[in-house]
C-alpha positions as CSV (number, residue, x, y, z in Angstrom):
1,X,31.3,-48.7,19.4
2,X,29.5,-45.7,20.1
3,X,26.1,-44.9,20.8
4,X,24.0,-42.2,21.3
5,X,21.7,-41.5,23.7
6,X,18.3,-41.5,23.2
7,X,15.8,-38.6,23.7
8,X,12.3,-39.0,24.5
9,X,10.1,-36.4,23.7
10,X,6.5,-36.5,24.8
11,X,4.0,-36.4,22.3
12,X,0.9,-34.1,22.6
13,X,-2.0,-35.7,23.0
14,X,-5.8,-35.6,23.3
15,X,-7.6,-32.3,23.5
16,X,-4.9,-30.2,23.6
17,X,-3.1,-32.0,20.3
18,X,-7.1,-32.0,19.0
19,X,-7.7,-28.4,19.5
20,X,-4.4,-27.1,18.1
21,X,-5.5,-28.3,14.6
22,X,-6.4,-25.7,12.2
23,X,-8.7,-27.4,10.9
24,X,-10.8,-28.6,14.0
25,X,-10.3,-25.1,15.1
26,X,-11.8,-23.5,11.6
27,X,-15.3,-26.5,11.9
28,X,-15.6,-25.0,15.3
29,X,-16.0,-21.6,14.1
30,X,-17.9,-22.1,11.6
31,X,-20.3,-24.4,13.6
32,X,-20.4,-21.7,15.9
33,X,-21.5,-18.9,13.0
34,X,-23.9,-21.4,12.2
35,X,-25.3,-21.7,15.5
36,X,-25.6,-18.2,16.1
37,X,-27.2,-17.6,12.6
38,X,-29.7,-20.2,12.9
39,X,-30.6,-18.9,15.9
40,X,-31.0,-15.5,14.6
41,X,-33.4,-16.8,11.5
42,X,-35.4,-18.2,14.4
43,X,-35.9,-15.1,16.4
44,X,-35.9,-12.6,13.3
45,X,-38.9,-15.1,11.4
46,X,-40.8,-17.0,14.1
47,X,-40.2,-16.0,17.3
48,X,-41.6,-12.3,16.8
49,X,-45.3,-13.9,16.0
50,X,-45.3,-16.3,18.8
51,X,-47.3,-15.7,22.3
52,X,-44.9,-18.3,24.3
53,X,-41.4,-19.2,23.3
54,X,-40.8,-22.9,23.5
55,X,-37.1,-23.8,23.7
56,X,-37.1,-26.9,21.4
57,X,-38.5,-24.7,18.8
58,X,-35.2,-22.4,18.8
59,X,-33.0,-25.5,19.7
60,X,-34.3,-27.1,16.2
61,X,-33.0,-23.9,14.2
62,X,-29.5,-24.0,16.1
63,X,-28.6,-27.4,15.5
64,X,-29.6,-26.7,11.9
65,X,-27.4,-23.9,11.4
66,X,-24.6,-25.8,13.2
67,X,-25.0,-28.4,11.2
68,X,-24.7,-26.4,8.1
69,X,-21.5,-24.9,9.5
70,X,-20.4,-28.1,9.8
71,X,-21.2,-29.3,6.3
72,X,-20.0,-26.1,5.2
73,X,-15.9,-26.8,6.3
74,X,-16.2,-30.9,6.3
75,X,-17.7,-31.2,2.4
76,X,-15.7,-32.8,0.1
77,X,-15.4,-29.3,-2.3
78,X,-14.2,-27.5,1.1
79,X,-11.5,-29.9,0.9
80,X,-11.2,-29.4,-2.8
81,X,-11.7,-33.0,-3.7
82,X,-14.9,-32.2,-5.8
């Protein structure tokens, strides 16, 4: 009898496995875009009128558009399963 020998490869794993995903990669992006847009709907609409700027008042607006950027590539008609 013959055998082979047996080759172990290691496996990649957490972040680096996580962050080679496309699409972890794309729900970044687009949470990013989100971010950034919310925060410019912020400053563009309310922030020009106000006398002090209050951070939780812009922090609201980002975490909005992030979350819409989210929504936006985690949906179930992103992932055509409408």
């Amino acid at each position: 009898m013959e055998f082979k020998k047996l080759e172990i490869e290691e496996e990649n794993k957490g972040s680096k496995k996580l962050l080679q995903s496309k699409h972890i990669r794309k729900s970044l992006i687009y949470i990013l875009i989100g971010a950034i847009a919310g925060f410019g709907y912020f400053y563009f609409s309310e922030a020009q009128h106000m006398q002090s700027w209050v951070l939780s008042d812009s922090l609201s607006s980002v975490f909005f558009g992030g979350f819409l950027g989210f929504f936006i590539t985690n949906s179930p008609c992103a992932r055509n399963q409408c």
